[in-house]
C-alpha positions as CSV (number, residue, x, y, z in Angstrom):
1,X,44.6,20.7,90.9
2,X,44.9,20.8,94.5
3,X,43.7,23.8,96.1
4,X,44.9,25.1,99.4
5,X,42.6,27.6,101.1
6,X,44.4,29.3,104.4
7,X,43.0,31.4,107.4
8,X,46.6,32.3,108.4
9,X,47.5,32.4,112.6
10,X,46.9,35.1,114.5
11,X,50.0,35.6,116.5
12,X,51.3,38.9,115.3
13,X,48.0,40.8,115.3
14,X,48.4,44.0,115.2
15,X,47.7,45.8,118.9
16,X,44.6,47.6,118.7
17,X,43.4,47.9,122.6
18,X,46.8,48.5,124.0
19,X,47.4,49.0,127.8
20,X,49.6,51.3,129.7
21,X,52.5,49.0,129.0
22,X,51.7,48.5,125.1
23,X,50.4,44.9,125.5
24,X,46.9,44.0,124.4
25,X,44.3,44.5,126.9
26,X,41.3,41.9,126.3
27,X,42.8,40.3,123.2
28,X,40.1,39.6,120.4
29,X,40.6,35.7,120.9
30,X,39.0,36.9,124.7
31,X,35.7,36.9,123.1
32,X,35.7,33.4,121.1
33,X,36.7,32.1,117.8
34,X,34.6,32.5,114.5
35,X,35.1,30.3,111.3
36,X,36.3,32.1,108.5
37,X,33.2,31.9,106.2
38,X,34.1,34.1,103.5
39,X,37.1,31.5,102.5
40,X,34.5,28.5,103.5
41,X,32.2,30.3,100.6
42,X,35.2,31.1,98.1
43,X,36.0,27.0,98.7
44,X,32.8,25.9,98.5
45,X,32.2,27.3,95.2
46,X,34.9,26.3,93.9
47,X,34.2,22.7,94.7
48,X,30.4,23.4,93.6
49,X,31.8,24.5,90.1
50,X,35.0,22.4,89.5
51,X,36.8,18.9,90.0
52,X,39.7,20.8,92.2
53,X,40.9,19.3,95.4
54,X,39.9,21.6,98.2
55,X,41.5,21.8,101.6
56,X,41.3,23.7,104.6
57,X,43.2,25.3,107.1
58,X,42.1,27.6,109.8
59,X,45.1,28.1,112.0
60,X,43.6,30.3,114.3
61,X,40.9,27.8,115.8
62,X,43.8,24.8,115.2
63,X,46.0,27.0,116.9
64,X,48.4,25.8,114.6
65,X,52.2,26.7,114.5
66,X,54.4,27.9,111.9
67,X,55.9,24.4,111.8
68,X,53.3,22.8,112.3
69,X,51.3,24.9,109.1
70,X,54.8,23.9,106.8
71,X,54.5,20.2,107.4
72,X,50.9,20.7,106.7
73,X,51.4,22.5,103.5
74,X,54.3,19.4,102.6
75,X,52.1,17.2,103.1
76,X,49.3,18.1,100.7
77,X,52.3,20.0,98.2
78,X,48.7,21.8,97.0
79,X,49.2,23.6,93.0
80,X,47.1,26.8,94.3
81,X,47.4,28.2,97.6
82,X,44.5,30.6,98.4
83,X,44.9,33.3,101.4
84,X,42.3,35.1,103.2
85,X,43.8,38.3,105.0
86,X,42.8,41.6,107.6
87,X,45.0,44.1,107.5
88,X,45.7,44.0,111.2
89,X,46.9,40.2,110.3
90,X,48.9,41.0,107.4
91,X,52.8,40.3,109.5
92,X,50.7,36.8,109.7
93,X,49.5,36.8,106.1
94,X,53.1,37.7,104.8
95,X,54.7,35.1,106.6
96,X,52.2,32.0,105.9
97,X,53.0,33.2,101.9
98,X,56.5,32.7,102.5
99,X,56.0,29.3,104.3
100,X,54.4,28.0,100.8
101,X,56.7,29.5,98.8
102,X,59.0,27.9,100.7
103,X,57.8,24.5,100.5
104,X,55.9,25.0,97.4
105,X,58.2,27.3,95.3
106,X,56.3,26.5,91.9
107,X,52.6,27.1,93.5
108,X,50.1,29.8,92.6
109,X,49.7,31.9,95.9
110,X,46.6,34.1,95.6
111,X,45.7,36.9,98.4
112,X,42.0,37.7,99.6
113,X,39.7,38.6,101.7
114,X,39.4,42.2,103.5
115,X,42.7,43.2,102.7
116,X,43.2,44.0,98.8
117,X,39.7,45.6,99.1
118,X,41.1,48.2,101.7
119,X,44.5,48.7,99.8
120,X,44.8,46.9,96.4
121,X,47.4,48.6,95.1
122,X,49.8,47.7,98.4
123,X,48.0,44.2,98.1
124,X,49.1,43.7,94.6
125,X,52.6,45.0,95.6
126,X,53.4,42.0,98.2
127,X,55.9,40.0,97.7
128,X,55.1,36.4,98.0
129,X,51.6,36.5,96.0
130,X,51.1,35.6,92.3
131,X,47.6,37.4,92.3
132,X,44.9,39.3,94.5
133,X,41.6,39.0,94.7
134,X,39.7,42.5,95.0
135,X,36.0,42.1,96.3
136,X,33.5,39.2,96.5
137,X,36.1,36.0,95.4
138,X,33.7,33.4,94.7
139,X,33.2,33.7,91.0
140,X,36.5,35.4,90.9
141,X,38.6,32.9,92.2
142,X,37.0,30.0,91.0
143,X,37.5,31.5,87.7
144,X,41.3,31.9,88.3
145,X,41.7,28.3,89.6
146,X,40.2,27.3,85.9
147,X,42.5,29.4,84.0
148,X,45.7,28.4,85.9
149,X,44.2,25.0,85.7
150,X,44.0,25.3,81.4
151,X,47.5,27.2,81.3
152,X,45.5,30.6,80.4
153,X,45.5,34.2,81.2
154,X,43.7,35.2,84.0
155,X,44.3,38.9,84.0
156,X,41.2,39.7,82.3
157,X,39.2,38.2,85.2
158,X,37.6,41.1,87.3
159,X,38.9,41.6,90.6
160,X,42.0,39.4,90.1
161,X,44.8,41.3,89.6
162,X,48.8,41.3,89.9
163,X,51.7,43.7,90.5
164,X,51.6,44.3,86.8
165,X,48.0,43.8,85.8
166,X,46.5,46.1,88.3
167,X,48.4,49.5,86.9
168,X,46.0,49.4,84.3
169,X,43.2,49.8,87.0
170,X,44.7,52.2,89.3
171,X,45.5,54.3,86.2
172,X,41.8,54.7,85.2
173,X,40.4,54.8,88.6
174,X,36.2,54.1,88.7
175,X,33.9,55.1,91.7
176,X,31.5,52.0,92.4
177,X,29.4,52.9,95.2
178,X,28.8,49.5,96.3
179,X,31.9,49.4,97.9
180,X,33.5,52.0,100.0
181,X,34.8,55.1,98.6
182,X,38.6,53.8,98.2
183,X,37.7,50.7,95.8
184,X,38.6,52.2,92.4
185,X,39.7,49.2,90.3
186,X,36.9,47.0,89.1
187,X,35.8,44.0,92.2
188,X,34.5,41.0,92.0
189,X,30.8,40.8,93.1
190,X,28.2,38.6,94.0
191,X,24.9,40.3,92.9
192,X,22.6,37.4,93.5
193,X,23.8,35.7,96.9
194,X,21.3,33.1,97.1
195,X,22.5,31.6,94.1
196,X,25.8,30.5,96.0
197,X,26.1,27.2,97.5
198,X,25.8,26.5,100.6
199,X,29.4,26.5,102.8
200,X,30.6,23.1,103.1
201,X,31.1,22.4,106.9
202,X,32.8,19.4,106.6
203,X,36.0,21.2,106.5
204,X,35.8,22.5,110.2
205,X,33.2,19.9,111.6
206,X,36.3,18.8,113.5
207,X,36.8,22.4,114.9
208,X,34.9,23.3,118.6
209,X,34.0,27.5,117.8
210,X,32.8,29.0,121.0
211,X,31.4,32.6,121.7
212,X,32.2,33.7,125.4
213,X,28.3,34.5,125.5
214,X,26.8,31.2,124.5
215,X,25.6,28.5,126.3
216,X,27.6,26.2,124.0
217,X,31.0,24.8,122.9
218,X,29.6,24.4,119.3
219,X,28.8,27.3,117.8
220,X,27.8,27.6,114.0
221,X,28.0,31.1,112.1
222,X,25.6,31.9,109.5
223,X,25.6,35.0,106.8
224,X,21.9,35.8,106.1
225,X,22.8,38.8,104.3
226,X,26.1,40.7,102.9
227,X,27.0,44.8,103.0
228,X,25.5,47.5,104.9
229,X,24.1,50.7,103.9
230,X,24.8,52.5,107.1
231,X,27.5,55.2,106.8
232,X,28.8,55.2,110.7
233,X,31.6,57.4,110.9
234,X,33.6,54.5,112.5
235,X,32.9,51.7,110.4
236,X,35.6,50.1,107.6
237,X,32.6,47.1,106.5
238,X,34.1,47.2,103.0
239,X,30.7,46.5,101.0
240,X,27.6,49.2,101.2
241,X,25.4,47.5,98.9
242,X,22.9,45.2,100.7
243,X,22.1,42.0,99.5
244,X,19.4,39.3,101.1
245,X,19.3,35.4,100.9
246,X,16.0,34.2,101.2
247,X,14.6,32.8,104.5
248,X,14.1,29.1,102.7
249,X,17.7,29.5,101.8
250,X,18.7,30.4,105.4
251,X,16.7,27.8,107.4
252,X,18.2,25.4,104.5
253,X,21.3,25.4,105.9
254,X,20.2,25.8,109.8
255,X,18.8,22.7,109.1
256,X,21.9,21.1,107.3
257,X,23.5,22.4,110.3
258,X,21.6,20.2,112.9
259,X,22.0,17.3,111.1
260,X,25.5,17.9,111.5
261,X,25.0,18.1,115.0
262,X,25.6,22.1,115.9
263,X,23.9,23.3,118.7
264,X,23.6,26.9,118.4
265,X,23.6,29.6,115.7
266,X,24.8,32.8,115.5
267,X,24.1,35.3,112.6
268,X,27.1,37.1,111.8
269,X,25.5,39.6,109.7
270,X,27.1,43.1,109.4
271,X,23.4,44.2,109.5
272,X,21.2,41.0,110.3
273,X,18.1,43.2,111.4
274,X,17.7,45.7,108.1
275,X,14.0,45.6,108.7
276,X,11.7,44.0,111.1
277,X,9.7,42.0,108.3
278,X,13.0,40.2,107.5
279,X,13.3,39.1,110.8
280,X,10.1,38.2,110.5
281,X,10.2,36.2,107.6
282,X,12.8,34.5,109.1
283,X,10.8,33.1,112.0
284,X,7.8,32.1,109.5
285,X,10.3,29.7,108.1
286,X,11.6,28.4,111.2
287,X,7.8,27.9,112.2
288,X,6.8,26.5,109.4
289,X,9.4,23.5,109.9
290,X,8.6,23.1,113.5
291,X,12.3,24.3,114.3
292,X,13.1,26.5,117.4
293,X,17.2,27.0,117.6
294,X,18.9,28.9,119.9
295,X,20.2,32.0,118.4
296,X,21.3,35.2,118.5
297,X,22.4,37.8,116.3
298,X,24.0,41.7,115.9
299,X,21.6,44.2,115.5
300,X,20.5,47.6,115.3
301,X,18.0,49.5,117.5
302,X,16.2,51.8,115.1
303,X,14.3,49.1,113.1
304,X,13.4,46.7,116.3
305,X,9.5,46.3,117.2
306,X,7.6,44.9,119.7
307,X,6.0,41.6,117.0
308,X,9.6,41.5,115.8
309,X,11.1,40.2,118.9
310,X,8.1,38.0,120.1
311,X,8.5,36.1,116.8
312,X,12.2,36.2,117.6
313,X,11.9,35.1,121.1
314,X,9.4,32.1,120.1
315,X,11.1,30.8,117.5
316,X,14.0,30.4,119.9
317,X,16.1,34.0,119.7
318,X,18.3,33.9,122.7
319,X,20.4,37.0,122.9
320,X,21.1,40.5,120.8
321,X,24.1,42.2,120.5
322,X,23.3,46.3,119.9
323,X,25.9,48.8,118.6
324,X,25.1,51.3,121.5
325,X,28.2,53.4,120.7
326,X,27.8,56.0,122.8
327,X,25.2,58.1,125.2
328,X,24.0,61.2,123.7
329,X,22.1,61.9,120.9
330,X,24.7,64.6,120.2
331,X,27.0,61.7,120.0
332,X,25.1,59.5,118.3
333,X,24.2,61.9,115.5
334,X,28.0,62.4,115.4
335,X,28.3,59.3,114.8
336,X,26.0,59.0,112.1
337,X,24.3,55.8,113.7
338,X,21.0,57.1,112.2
339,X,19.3,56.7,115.6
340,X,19.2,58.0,119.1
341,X,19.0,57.5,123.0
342,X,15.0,57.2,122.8
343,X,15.2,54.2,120.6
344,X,18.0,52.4,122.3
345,X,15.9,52.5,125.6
346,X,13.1,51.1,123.9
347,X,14.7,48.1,122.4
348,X,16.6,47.4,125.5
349,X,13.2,47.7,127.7
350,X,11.1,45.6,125.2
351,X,14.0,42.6,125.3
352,X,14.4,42.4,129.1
353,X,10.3,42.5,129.3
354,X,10.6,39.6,126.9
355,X,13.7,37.9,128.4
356,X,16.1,38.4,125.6
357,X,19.9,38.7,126.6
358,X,21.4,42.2,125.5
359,X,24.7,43.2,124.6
360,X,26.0,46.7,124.3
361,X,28.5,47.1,122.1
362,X,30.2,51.0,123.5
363,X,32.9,53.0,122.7
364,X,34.9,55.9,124.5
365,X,37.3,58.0,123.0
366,X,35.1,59.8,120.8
367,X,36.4,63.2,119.2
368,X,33.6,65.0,121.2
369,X,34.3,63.4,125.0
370,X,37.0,66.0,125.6
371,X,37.2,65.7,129.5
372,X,36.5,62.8,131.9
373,X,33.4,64.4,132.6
374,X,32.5,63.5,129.0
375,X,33.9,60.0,129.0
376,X,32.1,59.6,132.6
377,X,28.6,60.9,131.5
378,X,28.4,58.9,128.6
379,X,29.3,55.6,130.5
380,X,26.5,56.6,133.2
381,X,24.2,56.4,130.5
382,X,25.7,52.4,129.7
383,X,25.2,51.6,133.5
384,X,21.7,52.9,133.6
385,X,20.8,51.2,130.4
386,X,21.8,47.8,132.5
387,X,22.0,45.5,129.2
388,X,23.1,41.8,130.5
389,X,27.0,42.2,129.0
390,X,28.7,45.6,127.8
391,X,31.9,45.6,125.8
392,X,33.5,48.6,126.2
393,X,36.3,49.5,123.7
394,X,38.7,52.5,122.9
395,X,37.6,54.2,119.7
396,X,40.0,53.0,117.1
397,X,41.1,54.9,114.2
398,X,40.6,52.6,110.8
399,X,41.4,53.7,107.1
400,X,38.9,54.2,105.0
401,X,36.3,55.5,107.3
402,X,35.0,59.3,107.7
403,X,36.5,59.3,111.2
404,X,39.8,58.3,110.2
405,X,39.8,61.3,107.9
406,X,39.2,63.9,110.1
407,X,41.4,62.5,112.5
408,X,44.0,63.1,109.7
409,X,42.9,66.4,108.0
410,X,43.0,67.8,112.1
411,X,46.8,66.5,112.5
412,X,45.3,64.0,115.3
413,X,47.3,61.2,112.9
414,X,49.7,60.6,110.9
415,X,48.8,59.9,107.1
416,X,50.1,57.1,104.9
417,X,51.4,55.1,108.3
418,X,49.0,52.4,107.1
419,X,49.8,52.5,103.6
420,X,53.4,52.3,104.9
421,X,52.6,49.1,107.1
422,X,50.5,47.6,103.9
423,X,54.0,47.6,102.2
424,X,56.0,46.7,104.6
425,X,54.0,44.4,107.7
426,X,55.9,44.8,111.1
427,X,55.0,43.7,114.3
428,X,55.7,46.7,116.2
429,X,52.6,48.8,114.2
430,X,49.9,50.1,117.0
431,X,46.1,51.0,115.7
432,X,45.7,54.8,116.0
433,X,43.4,56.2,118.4
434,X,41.8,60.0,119.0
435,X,44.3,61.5,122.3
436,X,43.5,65.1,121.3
437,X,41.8,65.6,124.6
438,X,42.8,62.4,126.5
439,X,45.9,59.8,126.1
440,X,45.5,56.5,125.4
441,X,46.8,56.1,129.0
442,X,44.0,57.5,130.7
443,X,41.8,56.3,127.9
444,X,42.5,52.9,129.4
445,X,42.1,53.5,132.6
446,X,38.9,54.7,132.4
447,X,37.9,51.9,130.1
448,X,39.2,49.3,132.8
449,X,37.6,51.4,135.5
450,X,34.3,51.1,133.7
451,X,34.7,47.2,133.2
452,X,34.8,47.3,137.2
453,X,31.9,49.7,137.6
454,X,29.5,47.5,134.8
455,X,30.1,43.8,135.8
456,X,31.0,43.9,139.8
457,X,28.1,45.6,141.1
458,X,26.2,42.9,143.8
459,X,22.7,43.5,141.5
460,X,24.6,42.5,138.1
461,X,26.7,39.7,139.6
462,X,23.2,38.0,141.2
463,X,21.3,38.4,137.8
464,X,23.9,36.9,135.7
465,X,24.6,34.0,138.1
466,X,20.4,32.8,138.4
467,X,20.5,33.2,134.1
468,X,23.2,31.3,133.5
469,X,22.0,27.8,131.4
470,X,25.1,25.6,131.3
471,X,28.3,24.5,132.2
472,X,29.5,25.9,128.9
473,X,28.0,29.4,129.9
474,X,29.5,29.3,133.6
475,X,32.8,28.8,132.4
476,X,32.7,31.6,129.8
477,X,31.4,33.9,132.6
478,X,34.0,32.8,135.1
479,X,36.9,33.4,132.6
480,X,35.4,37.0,131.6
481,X,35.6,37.6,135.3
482,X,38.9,36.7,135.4
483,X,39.9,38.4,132.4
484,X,39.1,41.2,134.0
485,X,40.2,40.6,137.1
486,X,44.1,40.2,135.4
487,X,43.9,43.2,133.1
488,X,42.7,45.6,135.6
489,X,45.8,43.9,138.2
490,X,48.0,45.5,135.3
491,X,47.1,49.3,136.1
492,X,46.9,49.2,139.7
């Protein structure tokens, strides 16, 4: 059988960081494209296991058209058509399913990814998909390509569902605590990770992914680990339980990397740094096969230390990404970010004494900033910290997290608007944000205003030009600049 697997466009993305005039402010392609690995795993899997034809589409890094993606899916006239979904991309998901029904009327078209985790009843629902995937889809899928394959039913499969199938589920609802509280239907999972094949690059060798922090055109991605056991009240990662890959089984594939000729790594963990000794283990590895990479990952402060990062740093760690948040211990304890100020200092002291990029990762719009005195105070605390880059972004208000909730149980939301969207995708549907205190208006201006404050100031401007390492890096910086530059034009 021929396989199709589909990263769908982004062009109806759903507006999460609008500006005063509704339109996006610092879009999320600003920041750099990212393969989609979770469909390169499902794939590569599936070819590990089976005979299937695989191809590969992401249409995001392509930047591929609607007509262009139908003469695409012509061409190959695949028997399966696999697509991986967000709920902000679900206008997008919706209409790549009716392209290959369309052109492929008699196909199996199967949805995954992040959205029939977050709403699988709605996902099951859809019009245009044969089948869901619910949860981890390697085994799942591969599984349901076998049975279509033999002319069998599938239904019995768990985490694959349909509009019928699924009633069963939803009618005897379970509580599995590996995945956030809404999962109540059995999910596919993947208990031992490192028994997966390696992703099978070939499919996007062809494909330049860039990070607007790198030093690089030629980014690779790597999962090191899956879940995270953190309960941050902001947070919609999907999968608590925390699972490892060994560092031989890492390096394995850094190594298959280079010989493919990628540059620079990035681990795209949704916790990379669980413990110091991982880290640790990870740099043995590299060590022990004379390797030093440049690489970076996203991290948390509360389980840096000192040996970790010197390891890091020599076995060629080039930059960290924190999840600051905000500037209070108040704040971060209402955040549930299981640290505080103390220990965000220290990590950012010990990487600029050791020469390791930072990146703090902040929000404003908190619940508990209820004047611009607040919002103010807490962004003082970002400029003092002087990291090398700061995103600064607008709380937004996601399903399925404890924020979300309360935002809903205190009449700050509406309820069931995203259950409503899940049903019925439009382009016009906003993210909600918290404006109990402070519009979104003057939310935005204060997040531009800090943008200004942060990254114009003569000592910042002077570092960043005497650290930059390439061509590739100067060009990222410029177009940030100008970025900002252009969105902030918009308010004045």
């Amino acid at each position: 059988m021929r396989v199709l697997f589909i990263n769908p466009p982004a062009l109806n993305t759903v507006i999460e960081n609008p500006d005063e005039k509704g339109r996006e402010f610092l879009e999320a392609d600003a920041f750099g494209d990212f393969p989609p690995l979770g469909l390169l795993y499902v794939l590569s899997h599936l070819e590990a296991k089976t005979d299937h034809q695989c191809y590969f589409f992401d249409c995001v890094a392509e930047r591929m058209s609607y007509n262009q993606l139908r003469d695409k899916i012509q061409e190959i006239s695949p028997d399966v058509v696999a697509i991986t979904s967000f709920t902000v991309g679900l206008v997008d998901v919706v209409m790549t399913a009716d392209i290959a029904r369309s052109v492929v009327p008699h196909a199996h078209i199967c949805l995954g990814g992040h959205h029939p985790i977050a709403y699988p009843r709605e996902a099951a629902e859809l019009k245009g998909f044969d089948s869901i995937v619910v949860g981890e889809g390697e085994i799942a899928f591969t599984d349901l390509v076998e049975c279509l394959a033999n002319g069998e039913d599938f239904t019995a499969i768990q985490g694959v569902y349909t509009r019928e199938s699924i009633k069963a589920a939803l009618d005897n609802p379970i509580r599995d605590k590996r995945f956030l509280a809404r999962i109540t239907v059995p999910s596919g999972y993947v208990e031992d990770i490192d028994a997966l094949p390696m992703v099978n690059r070939k499919y996007l060798r062809h494909l330049r992914y860039q990070n607007i922090l790198g030093v690089t055109d030629d980014l690779a991605t790597i999962l090191s680990s899956r879940g995270c056991p953190y309960l941050c009240t902001f947070c919609d990662v999907p999968i608590k339980s925390y699972r490892e890959r060994s560092a031989k089984s890492v390096v394995d594939e850094i190594e298959a990397c280079l010989e493919m000729g990628y540059k620079e790594f990035r681990f795209y963990d949704d916790l990379f740094n669980i413990t110091a000794d991982k880290v640790i283990k990870l740099c043995d590895e590299l060590d022990a096969r004379g390797l030093k990479i440049d690489w970076d990952f996203r991290g948390r402060v509360n389980t840096i230390t000192r040996e970790m990062l010197v390891r890091a740093k020599n076995s060629g760690l080039r930059m960290i990404a924190f999840g600051v948040e905000t500037g209070s211990d108040e704040g971060l304890k209402a955040l549930k970010k299981g640290t505080n100020t103390a220990k965000v200092n220290r990590a950012f002291e010990l990487c600029r004494e050791l020469g390791i990029i930072t990146v703090a990762d902040y929000i404003i719009g908190h619940p508990f900033e209820r004047t611009i005195f607040d919002v103010d105070k807490s962004l003082k605390f970002l400029v003092d910290l002087d990291p090398d880059y700061a995103q600064i972004s607008i709380l937004k208000l996601y399903p399925n997290t404890q924020i979300y909730a309360e935002a809903v149980a205190k009449g700050v939301i509406e309820p069931g608007r995203w259950e409503a969207f899940s049903k019925n995708p439009t382009a016009d549907f906003v993210v909600d944000h918290w404006d109990e205190h402070l519009d979104l208006a003057t939310l935005t201006r204060l997040q531009k205003r800090a943008y200004r404050k942060f990254y114009f100031r003569p000592k910042y401007v002077m570092r960043s030009v005497f650290q930059t390492r390439s061509w590739v890096e100067f060009k990222s910086k410029v177009y940030g600049a100008l970025k900002l530059v252009q969105t902030n034009k918009r308010s004045a």
